[in-house]
BAFITI-908879 format. One record per residue (C-alpha): residue in one letter; chain; residue number from 1; x, y, z. Coordinates in nm, 4 decimals, always signed. Layout:
<site residu="a" chaine="A" num="NUM" u="X" v="Y" w="Z"/>
...
//
This chain:
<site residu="x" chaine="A" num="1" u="-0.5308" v="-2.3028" w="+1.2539"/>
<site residu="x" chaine="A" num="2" u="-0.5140" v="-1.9159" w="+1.2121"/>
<site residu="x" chaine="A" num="3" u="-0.7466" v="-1.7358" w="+1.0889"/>
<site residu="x" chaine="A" num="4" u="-0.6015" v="-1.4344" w="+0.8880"/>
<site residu="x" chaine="A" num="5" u="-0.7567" v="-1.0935" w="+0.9649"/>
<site residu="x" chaine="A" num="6" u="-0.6796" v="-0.9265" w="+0.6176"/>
<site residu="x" chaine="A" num="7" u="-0.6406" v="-1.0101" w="+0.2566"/>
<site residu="x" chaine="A" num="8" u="-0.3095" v="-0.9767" w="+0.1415"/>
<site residu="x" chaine="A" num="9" u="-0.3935" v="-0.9712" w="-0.2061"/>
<site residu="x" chaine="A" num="10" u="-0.4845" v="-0.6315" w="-0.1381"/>
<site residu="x" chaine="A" num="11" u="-0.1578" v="-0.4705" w="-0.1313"/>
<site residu="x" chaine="A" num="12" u="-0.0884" v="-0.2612" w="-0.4096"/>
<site residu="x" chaine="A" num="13" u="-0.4601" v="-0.2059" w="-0.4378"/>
<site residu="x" chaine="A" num="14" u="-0.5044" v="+0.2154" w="-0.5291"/>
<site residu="x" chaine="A" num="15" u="-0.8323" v="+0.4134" w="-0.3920"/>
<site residu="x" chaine="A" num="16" u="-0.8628" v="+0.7111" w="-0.6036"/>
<site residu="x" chaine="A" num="17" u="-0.9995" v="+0.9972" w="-0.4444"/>
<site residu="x" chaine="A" num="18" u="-1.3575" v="+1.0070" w="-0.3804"/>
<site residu="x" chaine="A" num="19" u="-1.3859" v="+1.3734" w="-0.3861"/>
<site residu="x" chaine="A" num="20" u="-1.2255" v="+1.7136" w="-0.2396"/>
<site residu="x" chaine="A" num="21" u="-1.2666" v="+1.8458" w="+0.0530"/>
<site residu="x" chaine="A" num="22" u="-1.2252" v="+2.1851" w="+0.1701"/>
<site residu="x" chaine="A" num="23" u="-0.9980" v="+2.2608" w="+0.4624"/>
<site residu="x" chaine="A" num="24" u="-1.2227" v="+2.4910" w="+0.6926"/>
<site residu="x" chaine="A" num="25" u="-1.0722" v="+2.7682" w="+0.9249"/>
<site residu="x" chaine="A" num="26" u="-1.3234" v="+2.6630" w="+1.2207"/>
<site residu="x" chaine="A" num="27" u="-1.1587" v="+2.3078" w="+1.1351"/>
<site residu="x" chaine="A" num="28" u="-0.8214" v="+2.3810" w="+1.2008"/>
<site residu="x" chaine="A" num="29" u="-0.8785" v="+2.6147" w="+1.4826"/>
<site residu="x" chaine="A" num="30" u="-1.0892" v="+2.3360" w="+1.6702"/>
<site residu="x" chaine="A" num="31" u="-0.8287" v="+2.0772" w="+1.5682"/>
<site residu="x" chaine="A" num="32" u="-0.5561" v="+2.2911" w="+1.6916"/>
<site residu="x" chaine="A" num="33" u="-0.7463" v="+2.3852" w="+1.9841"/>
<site residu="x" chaine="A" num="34" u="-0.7715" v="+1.9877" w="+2.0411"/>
<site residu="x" chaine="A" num="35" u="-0.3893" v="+1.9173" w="+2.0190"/>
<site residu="x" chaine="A" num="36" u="-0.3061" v="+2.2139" w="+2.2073"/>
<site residu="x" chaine="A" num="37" u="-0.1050" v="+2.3614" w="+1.8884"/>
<site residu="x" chaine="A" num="38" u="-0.0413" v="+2.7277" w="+2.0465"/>
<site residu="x" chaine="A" num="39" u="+0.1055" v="+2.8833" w="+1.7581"/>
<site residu="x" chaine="A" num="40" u="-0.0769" v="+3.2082" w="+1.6560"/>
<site residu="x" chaine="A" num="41" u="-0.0825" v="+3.1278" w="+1.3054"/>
<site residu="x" chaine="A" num="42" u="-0.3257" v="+2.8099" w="+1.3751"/>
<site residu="x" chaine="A" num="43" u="-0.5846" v="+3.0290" w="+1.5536"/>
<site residu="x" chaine="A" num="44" u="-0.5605" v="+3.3400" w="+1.3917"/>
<site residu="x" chaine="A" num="45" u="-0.6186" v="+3.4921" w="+1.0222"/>
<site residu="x" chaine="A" num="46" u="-0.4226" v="+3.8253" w="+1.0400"/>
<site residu="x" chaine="A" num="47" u="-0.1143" v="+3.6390" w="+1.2872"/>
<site residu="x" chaine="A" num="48" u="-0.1129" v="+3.3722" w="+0.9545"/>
<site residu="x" chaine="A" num="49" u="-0.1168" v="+3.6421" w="+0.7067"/>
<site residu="x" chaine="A" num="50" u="+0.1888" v="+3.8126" w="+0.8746"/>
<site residu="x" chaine="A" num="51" u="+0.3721" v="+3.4940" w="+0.7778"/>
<site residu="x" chaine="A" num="52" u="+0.2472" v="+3.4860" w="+0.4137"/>
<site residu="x" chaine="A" num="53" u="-0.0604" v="+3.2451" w="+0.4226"/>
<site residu="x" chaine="A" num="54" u="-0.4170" v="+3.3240" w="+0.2973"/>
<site residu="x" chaine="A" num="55" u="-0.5640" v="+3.1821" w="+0.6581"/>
<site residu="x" chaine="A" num="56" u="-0.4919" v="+2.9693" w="+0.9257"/>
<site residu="x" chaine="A" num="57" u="-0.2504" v="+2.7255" w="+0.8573"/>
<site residu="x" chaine="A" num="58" u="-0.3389" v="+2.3642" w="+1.0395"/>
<site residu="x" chaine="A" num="59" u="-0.0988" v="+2.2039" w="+1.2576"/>
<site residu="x" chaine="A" num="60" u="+0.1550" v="+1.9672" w="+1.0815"/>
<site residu="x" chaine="A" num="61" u="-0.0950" v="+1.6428" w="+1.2410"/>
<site residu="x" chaine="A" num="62" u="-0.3829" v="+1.8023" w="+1.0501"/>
<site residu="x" chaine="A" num="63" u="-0.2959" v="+1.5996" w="+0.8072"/>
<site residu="x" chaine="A" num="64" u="-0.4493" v="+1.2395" w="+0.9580"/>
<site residu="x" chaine="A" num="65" u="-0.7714" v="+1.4234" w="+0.9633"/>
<site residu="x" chaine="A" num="66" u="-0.8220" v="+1.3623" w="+0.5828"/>
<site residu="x" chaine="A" num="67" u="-0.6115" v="+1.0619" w="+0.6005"/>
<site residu="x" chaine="A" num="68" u="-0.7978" v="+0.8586" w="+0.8428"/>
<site residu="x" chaine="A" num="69" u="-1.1133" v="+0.9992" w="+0.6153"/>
<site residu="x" chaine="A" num="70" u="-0.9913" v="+0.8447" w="+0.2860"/>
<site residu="x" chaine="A" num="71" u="-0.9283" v="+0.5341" w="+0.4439"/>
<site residu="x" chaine="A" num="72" u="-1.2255" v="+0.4624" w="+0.5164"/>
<site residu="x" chaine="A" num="73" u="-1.2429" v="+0.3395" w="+0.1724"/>
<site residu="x" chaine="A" num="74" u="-1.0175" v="+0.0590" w="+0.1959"/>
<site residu="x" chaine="A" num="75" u="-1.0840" v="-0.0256" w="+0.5781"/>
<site residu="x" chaine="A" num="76" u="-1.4817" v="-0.0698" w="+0.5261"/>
<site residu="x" chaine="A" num="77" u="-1.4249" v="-0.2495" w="+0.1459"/>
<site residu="x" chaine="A" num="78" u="-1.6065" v="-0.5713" w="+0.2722"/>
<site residu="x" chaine="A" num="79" u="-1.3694" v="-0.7506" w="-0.0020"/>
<site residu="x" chaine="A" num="80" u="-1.0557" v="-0.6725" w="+0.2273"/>
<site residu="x" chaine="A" num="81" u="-1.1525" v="-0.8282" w="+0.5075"/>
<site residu="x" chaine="A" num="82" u="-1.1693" v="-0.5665" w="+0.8158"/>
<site residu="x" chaine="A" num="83" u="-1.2769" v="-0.6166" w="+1.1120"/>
<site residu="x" chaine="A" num="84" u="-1.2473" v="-0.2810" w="+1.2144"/>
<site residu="x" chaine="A" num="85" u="-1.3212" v="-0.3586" w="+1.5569"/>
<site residu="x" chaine="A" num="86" u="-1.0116" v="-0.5372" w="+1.5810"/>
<site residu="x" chaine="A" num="87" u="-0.8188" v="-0.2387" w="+1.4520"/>
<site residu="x" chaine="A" num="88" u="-0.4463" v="-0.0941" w="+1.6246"/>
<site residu="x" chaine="A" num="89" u="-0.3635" v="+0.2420" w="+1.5335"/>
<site residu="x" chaine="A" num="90" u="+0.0159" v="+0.1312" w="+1.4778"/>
<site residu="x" chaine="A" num="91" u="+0.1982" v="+0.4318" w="+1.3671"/>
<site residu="x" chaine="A" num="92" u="+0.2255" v="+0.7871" w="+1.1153"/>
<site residu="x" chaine="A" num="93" u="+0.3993" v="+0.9555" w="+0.9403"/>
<site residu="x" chaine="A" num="94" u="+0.3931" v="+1.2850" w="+0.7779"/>
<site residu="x" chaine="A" num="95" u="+0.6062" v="+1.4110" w="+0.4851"/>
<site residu="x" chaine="A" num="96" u="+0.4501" v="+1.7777" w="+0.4434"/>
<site residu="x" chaine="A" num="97" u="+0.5931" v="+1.9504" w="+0.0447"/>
<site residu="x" chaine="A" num="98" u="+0.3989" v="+2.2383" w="+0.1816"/>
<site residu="x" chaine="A" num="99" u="+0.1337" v="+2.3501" w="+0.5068"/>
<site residu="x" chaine="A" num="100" u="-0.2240" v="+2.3034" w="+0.4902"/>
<site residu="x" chaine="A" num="101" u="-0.4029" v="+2.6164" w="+0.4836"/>
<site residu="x" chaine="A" num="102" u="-0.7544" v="+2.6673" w="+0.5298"/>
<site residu="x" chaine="A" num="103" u="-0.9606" v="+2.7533" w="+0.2343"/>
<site residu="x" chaine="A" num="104" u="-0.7350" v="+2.4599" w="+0.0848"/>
<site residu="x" chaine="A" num="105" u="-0.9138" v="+2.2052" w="-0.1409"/>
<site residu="x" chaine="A" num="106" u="-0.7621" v="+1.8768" w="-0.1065"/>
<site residu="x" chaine="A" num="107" u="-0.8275" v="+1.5234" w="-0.2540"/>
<site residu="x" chaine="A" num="108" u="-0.6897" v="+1.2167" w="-0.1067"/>
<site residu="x" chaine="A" num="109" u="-0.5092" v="+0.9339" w="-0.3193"/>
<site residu="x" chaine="A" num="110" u="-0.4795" v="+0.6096" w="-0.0732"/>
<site residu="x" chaine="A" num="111" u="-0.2317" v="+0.3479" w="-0.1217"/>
<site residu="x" chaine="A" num="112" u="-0.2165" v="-0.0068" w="+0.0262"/>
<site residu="x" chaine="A" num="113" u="+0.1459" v="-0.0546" w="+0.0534"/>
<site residu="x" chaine="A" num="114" u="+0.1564" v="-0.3464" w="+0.2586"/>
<site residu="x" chaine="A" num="115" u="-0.0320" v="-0.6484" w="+0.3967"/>
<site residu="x" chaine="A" num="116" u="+0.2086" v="-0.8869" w="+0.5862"/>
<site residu="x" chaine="A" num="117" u="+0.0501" v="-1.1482" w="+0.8171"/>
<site residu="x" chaine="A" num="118" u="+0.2162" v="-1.2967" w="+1.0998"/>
<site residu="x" chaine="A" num="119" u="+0.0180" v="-1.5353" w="+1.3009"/>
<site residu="x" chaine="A" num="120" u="-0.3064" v="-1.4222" w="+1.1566"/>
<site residu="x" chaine="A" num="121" u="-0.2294" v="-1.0485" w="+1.2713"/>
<site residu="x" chaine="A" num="122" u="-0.1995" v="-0.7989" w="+1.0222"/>
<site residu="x" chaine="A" num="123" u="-0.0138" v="-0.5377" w="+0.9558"/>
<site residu="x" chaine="A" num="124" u="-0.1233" v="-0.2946" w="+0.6844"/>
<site residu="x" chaine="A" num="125" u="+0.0606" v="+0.0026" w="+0.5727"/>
<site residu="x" chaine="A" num="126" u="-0.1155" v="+0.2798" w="+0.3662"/>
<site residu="x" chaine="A" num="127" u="-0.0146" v="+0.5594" w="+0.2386"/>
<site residu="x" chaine="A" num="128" u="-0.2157" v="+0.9030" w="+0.1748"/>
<site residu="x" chaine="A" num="129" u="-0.1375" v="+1.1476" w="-0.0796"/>
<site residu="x" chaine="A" num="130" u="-0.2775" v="+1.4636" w="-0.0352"/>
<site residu="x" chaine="A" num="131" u="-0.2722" v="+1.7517" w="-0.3358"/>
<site residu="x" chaine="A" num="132" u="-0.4411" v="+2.0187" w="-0.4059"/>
<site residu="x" chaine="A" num="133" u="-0.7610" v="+1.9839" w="-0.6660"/>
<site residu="x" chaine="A" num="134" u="-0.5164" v="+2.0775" w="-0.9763"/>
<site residu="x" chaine="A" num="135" u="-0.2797" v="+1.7431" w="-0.8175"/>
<site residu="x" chaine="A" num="136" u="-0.0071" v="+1.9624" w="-0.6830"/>
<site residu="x" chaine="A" num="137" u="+0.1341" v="+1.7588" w="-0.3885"/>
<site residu="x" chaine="A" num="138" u="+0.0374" v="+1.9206" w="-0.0056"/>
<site residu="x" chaine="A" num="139" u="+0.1272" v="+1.5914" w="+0.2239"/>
<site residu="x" chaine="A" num="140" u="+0.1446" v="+1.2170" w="+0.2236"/>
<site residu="x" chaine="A" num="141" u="+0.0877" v="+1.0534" w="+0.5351"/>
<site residu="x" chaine="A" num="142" u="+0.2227" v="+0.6896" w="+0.6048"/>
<site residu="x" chaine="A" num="143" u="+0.0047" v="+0.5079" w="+0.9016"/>
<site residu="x" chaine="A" num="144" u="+0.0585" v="+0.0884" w="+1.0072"/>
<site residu="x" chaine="A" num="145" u="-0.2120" v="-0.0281" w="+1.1145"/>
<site residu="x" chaine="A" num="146" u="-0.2545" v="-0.4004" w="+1.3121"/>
<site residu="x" chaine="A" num="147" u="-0.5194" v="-0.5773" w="+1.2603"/>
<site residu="x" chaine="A" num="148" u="-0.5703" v="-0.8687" w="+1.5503"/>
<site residu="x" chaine="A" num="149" u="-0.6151" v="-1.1788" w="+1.4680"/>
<site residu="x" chaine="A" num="150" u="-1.0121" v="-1.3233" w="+1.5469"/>
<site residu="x" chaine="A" num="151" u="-1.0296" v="-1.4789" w="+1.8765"/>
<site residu="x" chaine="A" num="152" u="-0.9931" v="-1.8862" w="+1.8348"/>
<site residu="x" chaine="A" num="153" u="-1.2616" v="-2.0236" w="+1.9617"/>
//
């Protein structure tokens, strides 16, 4: 028998945010330093300010940064099941409403859209909402993540 990896009962299941965080410029910079983003207006105040921003504005994959952050929640909920060892980065998505900007002060709503198992492997879909403190909306990031089935012994 199959032993399944995550508890469906889970989707559906809403993690409020735990929080803001503040979008740094050094953050962006090094992130955009780390994903070889070139653009001037990730590296540079006055090149950002020339296109209307307060700061540097983070590349458009930024975004996972906080993501991957917020869910945390649900991944390491002992209730859901995770090994996170056993964890498959499956795929993202990004719908931005507007960039991220440094100085920005974002919370993160997560989502458990979807837990289907298929042979004990799961495959969880979550989606991030990202606004600003006052709840305007800045992203929301889609990811699928498998979660292997434990070895049979």
């Amino acid at each position: 028998m199959t032993t399944v990896s995550v508890d469906e009962s889970f989707a559906g299941r809403v993690y409020p945010p735990n929080g803001t965080t503040t979008v740094t410029a050094d953050a962006v910079r090094a992130f955009a330093r780390a994903v070889r983003a070139a653009h001037p207006s990730h590296h540079d105040t006055a090149a950002a300010n020339e296109l209307g921003f307060a700061d540097v504005v983070a590349p458009p994959t930024f975004a996972v940064t906080l993501a991957q952050a917020a869910e945390a929640q649900f991944i390491s909920d002992p209730a859901a099941g995770i090994d996170f060892s056993r964890v498959v980065h499956g795929e993202e998505q990004f719908t931005h409403h507007r960039p991220i900007v440094a100085g920005d002060e974002l919370a993160a709503e997560v989502h458990v859209d979807r837990v289907r198992v298929v042979r004990g492997n799961a495959m969880v879909t979550t989606r991030t909402e990202l606004t600003l403190a006052d709840g305007t909306p800045v992203t929301t990031v889609t990811s699928m993540l498998v979660v292997r089935a434990p070895e049979e012994p």
